[in-house]
N, C-alpha and C positions, 0 to 999 in steps of 0.2 A: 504493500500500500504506500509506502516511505517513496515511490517511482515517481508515483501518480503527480506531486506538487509541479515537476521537475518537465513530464509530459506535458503537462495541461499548459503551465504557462511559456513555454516554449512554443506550443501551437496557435497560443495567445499572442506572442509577442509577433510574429509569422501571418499571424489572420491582421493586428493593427498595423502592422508596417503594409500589407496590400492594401488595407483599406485608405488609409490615409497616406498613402501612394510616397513614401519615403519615411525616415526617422525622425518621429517627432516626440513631443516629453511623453504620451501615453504608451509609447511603443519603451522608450525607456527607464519608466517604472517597470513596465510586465517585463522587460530582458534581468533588471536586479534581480524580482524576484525568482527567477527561471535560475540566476545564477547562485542566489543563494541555496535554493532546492535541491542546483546539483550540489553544491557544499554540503549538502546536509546527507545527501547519498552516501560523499564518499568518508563521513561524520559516522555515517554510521554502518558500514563497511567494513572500514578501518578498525572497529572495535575502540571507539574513542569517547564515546556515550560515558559520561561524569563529571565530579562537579569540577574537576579541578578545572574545567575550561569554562564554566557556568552553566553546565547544561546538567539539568535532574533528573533526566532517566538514567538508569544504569543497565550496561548490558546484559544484563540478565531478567529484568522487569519490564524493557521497551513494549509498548505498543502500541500499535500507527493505527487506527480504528477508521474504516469509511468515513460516519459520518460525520468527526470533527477533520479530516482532512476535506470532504467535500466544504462544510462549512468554510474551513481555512479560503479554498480555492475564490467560493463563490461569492464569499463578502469580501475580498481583496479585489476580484477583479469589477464587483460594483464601485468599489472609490474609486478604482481608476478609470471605469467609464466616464465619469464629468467630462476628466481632459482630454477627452477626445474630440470635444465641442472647439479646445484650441488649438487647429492646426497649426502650428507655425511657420508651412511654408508655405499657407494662403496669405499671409499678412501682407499687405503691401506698404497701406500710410497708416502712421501712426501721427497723433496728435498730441501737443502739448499747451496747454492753456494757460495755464502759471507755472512755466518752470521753476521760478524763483523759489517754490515750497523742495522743490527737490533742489534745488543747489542746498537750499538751508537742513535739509535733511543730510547731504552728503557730506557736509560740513561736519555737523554733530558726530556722524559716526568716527570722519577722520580723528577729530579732538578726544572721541573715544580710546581710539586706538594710539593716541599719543598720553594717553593716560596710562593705559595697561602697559604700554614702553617705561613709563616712567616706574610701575609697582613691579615689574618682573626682572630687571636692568641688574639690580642687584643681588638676584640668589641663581639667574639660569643656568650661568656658567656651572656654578659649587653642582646643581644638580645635574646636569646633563655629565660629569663628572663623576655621581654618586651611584650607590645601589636600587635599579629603579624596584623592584621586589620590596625593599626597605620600604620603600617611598610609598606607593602604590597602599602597602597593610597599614601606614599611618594613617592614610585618607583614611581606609576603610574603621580604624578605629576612630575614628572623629577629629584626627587634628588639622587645622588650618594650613594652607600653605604660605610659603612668605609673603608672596604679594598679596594675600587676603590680610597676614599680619600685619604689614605694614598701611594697607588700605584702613584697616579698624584704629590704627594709630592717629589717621588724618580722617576723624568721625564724616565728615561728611561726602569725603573720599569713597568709605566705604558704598553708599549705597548709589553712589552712580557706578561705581564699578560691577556692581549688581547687573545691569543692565549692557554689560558687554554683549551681550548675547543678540543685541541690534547688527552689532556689526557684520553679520551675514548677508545683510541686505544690500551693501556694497556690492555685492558682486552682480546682481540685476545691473542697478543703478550704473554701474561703471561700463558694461559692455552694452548697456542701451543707450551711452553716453556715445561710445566709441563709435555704434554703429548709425548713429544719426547724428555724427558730427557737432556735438555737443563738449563744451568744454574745452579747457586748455589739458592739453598731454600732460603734464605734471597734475593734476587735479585729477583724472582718471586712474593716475598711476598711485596716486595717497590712497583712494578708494580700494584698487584693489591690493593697495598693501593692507588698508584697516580692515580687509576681509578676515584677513589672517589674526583676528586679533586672538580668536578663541584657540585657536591651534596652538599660537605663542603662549598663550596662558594655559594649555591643559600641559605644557612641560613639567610645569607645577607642583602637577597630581600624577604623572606615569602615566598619564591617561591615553589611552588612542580612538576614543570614542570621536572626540573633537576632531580629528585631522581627517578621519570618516567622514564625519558630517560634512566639513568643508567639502572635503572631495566629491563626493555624491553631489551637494547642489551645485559647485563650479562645473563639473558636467551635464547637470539639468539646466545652469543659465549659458551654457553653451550649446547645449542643443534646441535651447527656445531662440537665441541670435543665429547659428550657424547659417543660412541660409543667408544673413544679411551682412555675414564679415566677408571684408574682402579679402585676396590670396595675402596680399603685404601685409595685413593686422594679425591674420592667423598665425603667420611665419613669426611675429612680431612678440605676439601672446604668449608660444609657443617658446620662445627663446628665454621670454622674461621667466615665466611658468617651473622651465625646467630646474634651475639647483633649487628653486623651493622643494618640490616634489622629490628629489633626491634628497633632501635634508630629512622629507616628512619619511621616505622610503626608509634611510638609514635609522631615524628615529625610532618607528614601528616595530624594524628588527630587532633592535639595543630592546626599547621593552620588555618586547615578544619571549625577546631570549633570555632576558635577568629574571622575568617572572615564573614563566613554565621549563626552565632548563632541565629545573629537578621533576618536574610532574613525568606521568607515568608518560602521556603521550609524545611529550615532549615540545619544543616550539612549531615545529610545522604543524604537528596534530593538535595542537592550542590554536594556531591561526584559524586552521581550519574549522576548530568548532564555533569559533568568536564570527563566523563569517556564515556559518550555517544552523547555527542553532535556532532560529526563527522557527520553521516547523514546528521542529522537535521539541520543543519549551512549549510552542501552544497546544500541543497533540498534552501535552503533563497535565499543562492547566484544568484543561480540555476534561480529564481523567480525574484530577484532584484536588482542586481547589472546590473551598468552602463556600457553598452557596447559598447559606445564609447570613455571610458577613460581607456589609456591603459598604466600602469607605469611597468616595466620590471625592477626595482634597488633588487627585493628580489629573481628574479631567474638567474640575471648575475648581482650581486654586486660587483665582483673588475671592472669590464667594466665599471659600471657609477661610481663606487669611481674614477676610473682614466680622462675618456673622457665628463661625464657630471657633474661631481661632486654630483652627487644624492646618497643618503645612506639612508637604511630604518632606519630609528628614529622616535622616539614620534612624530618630526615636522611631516615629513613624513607623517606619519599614518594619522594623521589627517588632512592633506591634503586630502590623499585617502577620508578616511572616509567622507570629504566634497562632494568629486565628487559623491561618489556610494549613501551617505542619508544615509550612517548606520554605525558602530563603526565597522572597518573590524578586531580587533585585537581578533579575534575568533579563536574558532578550527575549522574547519569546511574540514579537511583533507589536506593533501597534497596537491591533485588534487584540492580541490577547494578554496588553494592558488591561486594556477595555473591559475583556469580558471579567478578569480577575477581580475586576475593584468593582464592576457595576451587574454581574451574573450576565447570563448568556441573553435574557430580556434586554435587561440592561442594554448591553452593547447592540445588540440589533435599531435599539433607539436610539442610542448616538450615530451608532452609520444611517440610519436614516437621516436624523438632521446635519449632518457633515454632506450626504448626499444634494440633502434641500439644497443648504448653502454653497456650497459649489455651482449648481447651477442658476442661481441664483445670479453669483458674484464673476464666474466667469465666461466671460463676452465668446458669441458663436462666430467661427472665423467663414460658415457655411455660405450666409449672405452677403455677397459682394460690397454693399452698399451699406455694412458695419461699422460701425465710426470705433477704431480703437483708438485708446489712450496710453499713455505711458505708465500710468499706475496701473494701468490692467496687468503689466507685467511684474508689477510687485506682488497681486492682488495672488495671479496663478503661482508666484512663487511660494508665497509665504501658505498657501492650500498644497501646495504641492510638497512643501516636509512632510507631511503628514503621512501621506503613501509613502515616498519617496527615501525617506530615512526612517521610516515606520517598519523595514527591516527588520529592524535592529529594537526599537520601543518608541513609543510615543512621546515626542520631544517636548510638549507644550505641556510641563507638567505643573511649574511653579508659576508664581502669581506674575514673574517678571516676563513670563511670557506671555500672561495675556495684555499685560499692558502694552510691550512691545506691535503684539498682534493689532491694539485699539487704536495705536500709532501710526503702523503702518497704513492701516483703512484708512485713518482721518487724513494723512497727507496721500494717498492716492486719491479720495474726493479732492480735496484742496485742490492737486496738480489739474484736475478736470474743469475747475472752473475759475474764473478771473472773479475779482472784487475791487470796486472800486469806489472808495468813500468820497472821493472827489466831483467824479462823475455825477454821484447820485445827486453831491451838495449842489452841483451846478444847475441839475435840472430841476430839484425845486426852486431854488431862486427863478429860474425862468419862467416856472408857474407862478410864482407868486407875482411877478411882473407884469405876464399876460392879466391877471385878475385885475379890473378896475378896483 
């Protein structure tokens, strides 16, 4: 049955690339997930099922059941039907109404990313240096990292740097810049440096979560621009791109290998489960998690930061974790975040209104005579983590991403429309003129 995730979305990704007549972002969700599935084959093949890579079945209890892998299949590839509505390579003009909302947005995030320069500048070197294994079990028992130490030193510090997690959004911003001739080349170039913010800051924590995530949507906002770069920006992109990604490559290794050196499977059999465990964690779920305990703080977190004071944290977690009998801080997809904290009803109602909302919010590229915007391409990006590094878990857990999220909406409206208080003032005095 473990086959089946791996067929289906392979014949998925094979049916939207015909249909939408080349590679667009719905073809490049369903190829992840096709690629994870097979990571999860040879996960479990290999005889590599355990926790030491985060996955809680053991080889000897596994079982892949019809109908949580149908499940799996069918409400995955319902999120990703919305984006099918964006083709990207029907796009021709795009409109801008108040750009000034997005310069002053591009702005914020660079000043972001000159902040997390300024909190990281002094421990990266000592850690990239140090035992990342060491490093990695401190997080997990609760300790800060330097740049959160020294953020919490300059209070107010602290909680803008909370909100790093903007700086993702540079990377739209910057290649919709480049490919409509917007901006000076040093100002695109800060942007996609402060994309980098969270990558640079997950050094931190040992983390490789973050240079994933980066990765995954610099390839989702390159496949919603491809069509409109030209051969010189690509080549251009492509030059600048590369020692980052060698640095992020060598980094992942150095983790990979400080942490699982000594595990049974070793690093390559730890990559491989970190890459394919998405199934196989929701097939657990799926099997044993508690469904009568229901904690909703990680899919409306400003709601209970405000009205019950609950926030997902370490405490948190291991609260959960008491209720369900099993250590929930897995990957085990999006969806079966979802279904874990909200029961299998539960989550069927969130993919329903995630489904509303998508079609709702993203513009159909079907009608010639579609007026798109430039925040439309924020709008699909920031809908699109959600499938899209939903691989791996549901990113929008804490409260600084919904705000994020309310931000991003309010200056993609902004960018759609002009305002002008001068204007207005001129035309009442006119009317007040015309009046005897």
């Amino acid at each position: 049955m473990f086959l089946l995730p791996f067929i289906y979305f392979s014949f998925l990704t094979y049916y939207l690339y015909r249909r939408q007549e080349g590679f667009t972002i719905s073809v490049y969700i369903s190829a992840l997930y096709s690629f994870t599935a097979l990571c999860a084959i040879f996960t479990i093949l290999g005889g590599y099922l355990g926790e030491d890579g985060g996955i809680l079945f053991e080889n000897h209890n596994a079982e892949f059941g019809l109908l949580p892998t149908i499940f799996y299949c069918a409400i995955i590839t319902a999120t990703i039907w919305p984006f099918t509505r964006f083709n990207n390579r029907k796009i021709k003009d795009v409109e801008l109404l108040n750009p000034r909302i997005l310069d002053l947005f591009g702005v914020a995030m660079i000043l972001m990313s000159f902040l997390n320069i300024y909190l990281v500048a002094d421990s990266t070197l000592d850690i990239l240096n140090g035992d990342f294994a060491e490093l990695r079990q401190s997080v997990y028992e609760g300790e800060e990292s330097p740049a959160q130490l020294k953020a919490i030193r300059t209070f107010p510090l602290y909680y803008i740097y909370l909100f790093n997690i903007v700086t993702i959004y540079a990377l739209p911003l910057a290649i919709y810049n480049i490919t409509h001739h917007r901006c000076a080349w040093w100002f695109n170039g800060l942007l996609l440096f402060a994309s980098l913010s969270k990558p640079i800051a997950a050094v931190q924590t040992a983390d490789r979560t973050e240079i994933a995530f980066w990765g995954l949507m610099a390839l989702f906002t390159l496949v919603m621009f491809w069509h409109k770069i030209t051969t010189k920006v690509k080549i251009t992109l492509i030059a600048a791109a590369t020692p980052f990604v060698i640095a992020m490559g060598i980094y992942i290794n150095a983790v990979t290998t400080d942490r699982f050196e000594k595990s049974y499977a070793g690093p390559a059999g730890a990559l491989m489960q970190y890459v394919g465990q998405g199934y196989i964690n929701f097939c657990y779920f799926w099997e044993n998690a508690n469904t009568d305990f229901i904690a909703t703080e990680r899919e409306f977190p400003l709601y209970n930061r405000i009205f019950t004071g609950i926030i997902s944290d370490t405490e948190r977690r291991n609260v959960c974790s008491a209720e369900h009998g099993f250590f929930i801080s897995v990957f085990p997809t999006f969806i079966g975040d979802v279904m874990l904290d909200l029961t299998l009803p539960g989550m069927l109602i969130w993919i329903i209104a995630f489904i509303a909302i998508c079609y709702r919010l993203i513009p159909s590229t079907d009608d010639p005579d579609t007026t798109l915007h430039a925040g439309d391409y924020l709008i699909v990006f920031m809908l699109g983590i959600i499938p899209t590094f939903g691989i791996f878990y549901y990113r929008f857990f804490n409260f600084q991403s919904t705000i994020v999220v309310l931000s991003v909406l309010l200056v993609a409206y902004l960018s759609k429309h002009t305002f002008s208080l001068v204007e207005e003032d001129d035309n009442e005095n006119e009317n007040e003129n015309d009046n005897p």
